[in-house]
N, C-alpha and C positions, 0 to 999 in steps of 0.2 A: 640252738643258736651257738656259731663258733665265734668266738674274738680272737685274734691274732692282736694282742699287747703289745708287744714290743721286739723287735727286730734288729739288730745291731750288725753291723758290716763293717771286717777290718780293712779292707781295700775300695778304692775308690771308684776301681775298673765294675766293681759286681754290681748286678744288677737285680733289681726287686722287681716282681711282676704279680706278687699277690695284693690284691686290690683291697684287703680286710685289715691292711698293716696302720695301726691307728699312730706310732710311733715311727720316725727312720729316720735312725741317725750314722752318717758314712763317717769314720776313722783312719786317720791317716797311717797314727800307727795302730802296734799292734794292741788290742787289748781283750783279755779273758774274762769269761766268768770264772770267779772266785771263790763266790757260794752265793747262798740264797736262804733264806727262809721267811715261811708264810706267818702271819703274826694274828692265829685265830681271833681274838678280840677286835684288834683295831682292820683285822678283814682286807690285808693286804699283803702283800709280795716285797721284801726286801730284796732286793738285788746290790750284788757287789760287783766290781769289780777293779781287778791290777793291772795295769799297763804301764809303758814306756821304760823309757831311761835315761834320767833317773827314775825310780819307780815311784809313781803315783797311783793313789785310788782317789775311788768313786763311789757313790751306793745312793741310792735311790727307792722310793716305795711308789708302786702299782695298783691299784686298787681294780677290779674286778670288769669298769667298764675303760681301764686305760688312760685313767690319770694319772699322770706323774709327779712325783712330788721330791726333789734333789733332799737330799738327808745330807751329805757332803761332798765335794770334788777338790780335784787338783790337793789332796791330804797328801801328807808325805810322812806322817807321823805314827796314825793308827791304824792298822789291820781291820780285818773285820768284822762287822759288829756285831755281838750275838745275844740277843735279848732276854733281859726277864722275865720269868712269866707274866708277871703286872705288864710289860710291854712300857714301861713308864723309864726305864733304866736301860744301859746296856755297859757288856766288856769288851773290850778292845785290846789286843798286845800292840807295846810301844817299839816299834819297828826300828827305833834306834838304836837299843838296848842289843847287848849277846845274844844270838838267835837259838844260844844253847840254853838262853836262861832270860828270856824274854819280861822284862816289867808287862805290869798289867796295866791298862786306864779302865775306869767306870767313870762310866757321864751319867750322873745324876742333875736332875731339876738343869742342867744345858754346862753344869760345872762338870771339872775334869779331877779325878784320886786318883792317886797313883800307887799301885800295891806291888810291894818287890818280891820276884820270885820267889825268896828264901822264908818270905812270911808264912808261907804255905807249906812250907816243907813239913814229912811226917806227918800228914792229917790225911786220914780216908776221904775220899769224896764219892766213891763210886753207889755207895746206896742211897746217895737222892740219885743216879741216873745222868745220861743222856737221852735228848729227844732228837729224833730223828726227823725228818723233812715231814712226815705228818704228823707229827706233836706225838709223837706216842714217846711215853720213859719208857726203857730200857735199858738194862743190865746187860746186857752181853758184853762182857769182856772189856769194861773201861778201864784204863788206868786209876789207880788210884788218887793221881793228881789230878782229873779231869774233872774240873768244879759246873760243867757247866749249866747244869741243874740242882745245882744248892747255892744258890744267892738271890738274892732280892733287890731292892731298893736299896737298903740298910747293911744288907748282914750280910758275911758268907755261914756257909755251916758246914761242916766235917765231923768227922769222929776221930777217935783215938781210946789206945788200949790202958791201961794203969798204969803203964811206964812211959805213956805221952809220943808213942808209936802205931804208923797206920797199923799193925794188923790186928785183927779184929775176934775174938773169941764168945762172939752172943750165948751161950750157956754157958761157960765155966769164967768166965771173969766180967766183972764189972766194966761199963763203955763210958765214955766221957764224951758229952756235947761240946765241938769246940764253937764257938760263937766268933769271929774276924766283923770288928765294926770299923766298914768300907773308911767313913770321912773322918774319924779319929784316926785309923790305922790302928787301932787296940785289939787286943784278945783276950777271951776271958774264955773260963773252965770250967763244966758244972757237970756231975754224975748225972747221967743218964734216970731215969725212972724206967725198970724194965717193967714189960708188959707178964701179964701172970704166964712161964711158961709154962705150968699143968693143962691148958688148954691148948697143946701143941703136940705132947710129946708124950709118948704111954704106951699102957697093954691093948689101951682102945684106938691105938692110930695103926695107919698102915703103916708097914715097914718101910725103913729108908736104908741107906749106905750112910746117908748126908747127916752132917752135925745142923743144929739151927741156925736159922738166917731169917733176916726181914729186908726190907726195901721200904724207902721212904720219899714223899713226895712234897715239896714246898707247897702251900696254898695262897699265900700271898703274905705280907712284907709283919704277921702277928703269931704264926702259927707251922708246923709242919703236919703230916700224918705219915703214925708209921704203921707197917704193913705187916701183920703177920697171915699164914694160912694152916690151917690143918687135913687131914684128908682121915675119913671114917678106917676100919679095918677091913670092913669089909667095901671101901670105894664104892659109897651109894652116898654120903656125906660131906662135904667139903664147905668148909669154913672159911670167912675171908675175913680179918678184922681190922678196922681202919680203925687206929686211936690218934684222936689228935693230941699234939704236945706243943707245949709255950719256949721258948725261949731261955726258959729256965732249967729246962728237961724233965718239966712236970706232965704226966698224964692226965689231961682234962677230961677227956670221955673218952669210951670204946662204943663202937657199934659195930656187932656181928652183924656177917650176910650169911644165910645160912641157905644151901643149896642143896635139895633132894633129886635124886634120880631114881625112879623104878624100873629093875629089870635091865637098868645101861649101869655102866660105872667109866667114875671119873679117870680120864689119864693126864699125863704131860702132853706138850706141845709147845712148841715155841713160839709161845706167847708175846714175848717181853716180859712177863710177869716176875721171871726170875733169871738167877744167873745162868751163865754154859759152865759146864766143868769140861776139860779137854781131859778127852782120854785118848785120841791119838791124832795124827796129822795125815795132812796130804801125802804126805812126802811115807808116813808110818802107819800103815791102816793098823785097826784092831782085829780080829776073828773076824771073819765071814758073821755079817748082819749084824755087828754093833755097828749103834752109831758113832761117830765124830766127838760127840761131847755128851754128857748126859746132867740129865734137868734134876732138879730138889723139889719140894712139892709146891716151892711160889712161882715152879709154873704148870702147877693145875690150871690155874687161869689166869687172865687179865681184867683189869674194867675199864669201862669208857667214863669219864662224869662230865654229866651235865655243868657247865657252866654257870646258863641262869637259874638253877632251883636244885644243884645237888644232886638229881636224879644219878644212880649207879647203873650202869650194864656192864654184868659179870659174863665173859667170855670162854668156851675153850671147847674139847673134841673129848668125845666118849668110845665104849667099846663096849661090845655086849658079853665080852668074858671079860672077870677080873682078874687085872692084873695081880702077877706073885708077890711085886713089892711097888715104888714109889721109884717110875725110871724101866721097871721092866718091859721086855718085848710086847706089843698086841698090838692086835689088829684096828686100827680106827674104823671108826663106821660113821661116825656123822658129829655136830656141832651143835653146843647149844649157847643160850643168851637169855637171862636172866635180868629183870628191870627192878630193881626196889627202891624206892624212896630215900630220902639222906638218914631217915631213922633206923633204914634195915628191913621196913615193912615190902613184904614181894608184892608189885605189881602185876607181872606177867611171865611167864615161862614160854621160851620158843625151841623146842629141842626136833632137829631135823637131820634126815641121814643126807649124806653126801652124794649124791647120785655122778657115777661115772663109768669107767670101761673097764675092762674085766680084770685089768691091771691094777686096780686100788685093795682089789680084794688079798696082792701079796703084797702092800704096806703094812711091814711090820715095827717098822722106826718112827713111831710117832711125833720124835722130837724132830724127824726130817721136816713137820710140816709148820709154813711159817705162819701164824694168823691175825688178822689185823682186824678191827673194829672201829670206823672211822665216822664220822659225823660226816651225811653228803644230800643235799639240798632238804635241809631240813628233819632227814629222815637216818639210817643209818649203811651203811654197806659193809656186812662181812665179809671177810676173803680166807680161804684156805689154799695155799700155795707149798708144792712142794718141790726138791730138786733131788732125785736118789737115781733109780737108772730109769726110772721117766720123770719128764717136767710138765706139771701143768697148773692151772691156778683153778679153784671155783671161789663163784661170789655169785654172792644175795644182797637185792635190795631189801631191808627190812624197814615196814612202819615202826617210827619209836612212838608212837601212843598205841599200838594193841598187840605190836610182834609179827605181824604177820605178813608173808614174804611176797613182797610186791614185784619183786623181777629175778631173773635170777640167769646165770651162763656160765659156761665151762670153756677153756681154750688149751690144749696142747701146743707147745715148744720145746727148742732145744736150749741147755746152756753151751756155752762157747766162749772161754774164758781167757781164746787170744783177741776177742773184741772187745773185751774191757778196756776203761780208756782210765786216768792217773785224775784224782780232783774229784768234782761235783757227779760226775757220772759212771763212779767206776763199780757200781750195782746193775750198769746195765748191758749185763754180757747174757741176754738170752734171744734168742732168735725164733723167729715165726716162719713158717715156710711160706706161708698167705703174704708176706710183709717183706721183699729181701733189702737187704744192703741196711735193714734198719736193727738196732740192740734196745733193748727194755730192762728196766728193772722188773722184778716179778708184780711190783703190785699198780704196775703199769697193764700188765694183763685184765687186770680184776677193773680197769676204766674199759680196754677192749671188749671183755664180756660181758661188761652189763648196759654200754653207752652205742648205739648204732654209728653215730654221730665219730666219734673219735675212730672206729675202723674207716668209717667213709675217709674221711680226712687224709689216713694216713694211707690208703689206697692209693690215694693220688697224687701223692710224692711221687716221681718220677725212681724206679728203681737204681740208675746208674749213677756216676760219681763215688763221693768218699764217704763211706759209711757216717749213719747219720745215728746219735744216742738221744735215748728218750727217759724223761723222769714225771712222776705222776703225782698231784697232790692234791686227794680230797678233801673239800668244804663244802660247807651251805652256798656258799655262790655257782658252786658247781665243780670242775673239774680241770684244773691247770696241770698243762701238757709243758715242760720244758724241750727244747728239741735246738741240737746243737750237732755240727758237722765237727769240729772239736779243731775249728782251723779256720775257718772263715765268717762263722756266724752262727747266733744262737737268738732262740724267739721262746717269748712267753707266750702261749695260749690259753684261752677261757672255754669250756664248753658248758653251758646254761643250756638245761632242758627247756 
């Protein structure tokens, strides 16, 4: 079943001919998407957007079968909105303010706080993360300022070093919780509770380059978890430890995941699990066959968690030689996923090779390849995508009650990086030879291989005209297609099995 959501036209002259359009609304002036995001919980679609001039916004929520529900119009005040995990809160920049140095708003309970830039100065944010259009946290290369997955209802959260400065030294010096409470506007100070690091770092771990580091993830408006990982010496063991901590910077509990492989051994990959270190640029290659940037061991893996019960699925790619260190060269061969309980106890083990063309077998940059584990109608879909001197994505549906892999497809493309468009769609410079005049994100791919339905679809867009970009985002309701000519109009899409 497709749904065609919502449809928006900036001219009055264009004309709509698909008969599935549940929404249509014509604009006199001009107006863009702005951003968007999906709001797992409450199981619907934020949409924004800016127009006119003077400039006004808009935003609005979607819900699966294409009800609409206005959130604000005609605003002239806040930006847009980008929610807390509870879904119960959001932040906004106040658009009247220096755009070099923009105040914050947070709408709690339907009230407005207002938090001035300079409150925030010199506090880390980047290890709770950003999330990305499908909920996933990731580390890759945020600013230090970029709070946008450390705050709550209540609180923001940051760190800081002993002299009350972002940068950050996790083994050799002490870290400080900063705590910013939103509707006072206060800050308070508390030493961190570090986690034991002899369970990291030794004669029995693999080697690294990397000093340590964790990553940390809010749980809701009483708690965080922080994140450490460790990896065996001989890469047959890897460790994942969630400790939750209060507010206070106290360590409540830890619960290891602990993860066997026989005869594979663990590598990196670009999970999101951990940071990128840039070791050269576009513009500066490194040696023949390094990569771009290289991974630390929190991205052995990733997890997915369950919502309603906790449940973990630990993610990531293996090799059947072991790697010399943490980051070095090898060959991937295939992906596994791990299910344990909120206690640690393993449910199920799914570990499977990567089946493809005779070009995988000289992937030697494992952190080329990007991997996602998403929650999709009930069940899960992995995806292995990479972009080196070939591009192509594989994905598996997997059941999350036994592991076992219910659909599964490969697609080759090209990237093409003068089809990038500037905003919401600028991940979607890859091209399909089956598809022309249209641009994807890669994990746009990973709906085309596993969904018949979404190729049909996009088969039959008409090839000609102004190139058309495409964004992808898995849920349990199914599979929402963005699709925008990046000039005249842009539609939400549902695809339910």
């Amino acid at each position: 079943m497709k749904i065609r959501l919502f449809s928006i036209t900036f001219f009055l002259s264009a004309v709509l001919t698909a008969q599935n359009i549940i929404v249509d609304k014509k604009i006199k002036e001009h107006i863009g998407l702005a951003n968007f995001q999906y709001l797992p919980k409450s199981k619907k679609m934020m949409i924004y957007n800016s127009s006119g001039d003077p400039l006004s916004q808009e935003a609005f929520y979607l819900d699966s079968d294409g009800n609409k529900t206005v959130f604000f119009e005609k605003e002239k005040r806040k930006g847009a909105p980008i929610f807390s995990r509870t879904e119960n809160s959001y932040r906004t920049i106040d658009l009247n303010t220096d755009f070099r140095k923009r105040d914050y708003i947070f709408v709690i309970d339907g009230k407005d706080y207002t938090l001035s830039f300079d409150k925030l100065a010199d506090i880390n944010f980047k290890y709770f993360g950003i999330y990305n259009y499908n909920n996933v946290l990731y580390n890759d290369w945020p600013l230090e300022s970029d709070f946008s997955g450390s705050y709550n209802d209540s609180y923001i959260l940051g760190f800081t070093n002993p002299k009350g400065s972002w940068r950050i030294d996790f083994e050799d010096q002490d870290v400080y919780l900063e705590i910013i409470e939103i509707k006072s506007n206060s800050k308070k100070r508390v030493k961190l509770e570090k986690p034991d690091l002899t369970l990291l770092k030794g004669d029995l771990f693999a080697k690294t380059d990397f000093d340590l580091t964790f990553a940390c993830k809010l749980t809701g408006n009483d708690s965080f978890d922080l994140i450490t990982k460790s990896l065996s010496k001989d890469s047959q063991t890897a460790v994942l430890y969630k400790a939750e901590y209060n507010f206070e910077g106290k360590n409540v509990k830890t619960v290891p995941f602990t993860l066997n492989l026989d005869n594979k051994y663990f590598i990196t990959s670009n999970n999101c699990g951990g940071q990128k270190y840039v070791v050269s640029t576009p513009a500066m290659q490194g040696s023949k066959g390094n990569d771009p940037y290289a991974l630390d061991v929190m991205s052995i893996n990733n997890y997915f968690e369950d919502r309603a019960n906790g449940d973990l699925y630990i993610y990531g790619l293996f090799s059947d030689e072991a790697p010399k260190k943490i980051n070095a060269l090898t060959n991937p061969k295939g992906f596994y996923v791990f299910k344990f309980d909120k206690n640690g106890n393993k449910l199920w083990e799914s570990v499977n090779y990567i089946d493809g063309k005779e070009y995988f077998e000289k992937v030697h940059n494992s952190a080329g390849f990007q991997l996602n584990l998403l929650e999709y109608n009930n069940d899960l879909i992995f995806s292995a995508s990479i972009n080196t001197f070939t591009e192509f994505t594989n994905a598996v549906v997997i059941n999350k009650a036994s592991g076992e892999i219910i659909k599964s497809g490969f697609v080759e493309y090209n990237n093409n990086l003068s089809h990038g468009e500037s905003g919401r769609f600028s991940n979607s410079t890859y091209d399909s030879k089956e598809l022309k005049n249209k641009s994807f994100s890669q994990i746009s791919f990973a709906a085309i291989a596993i969904n018949s339905k979404v190729m049909n679809y996009l088969k039959s867009i008409p090839d000609g005209g102004k190139r058309l970009h495409f964004e992808t985002i898995f849920s349990d309701q199914g599979i929402w297609l963005l699709e925008s000519d990046s000039d005249k109009y842009y539609e939400v899409i549902v695809f339910k099995d």
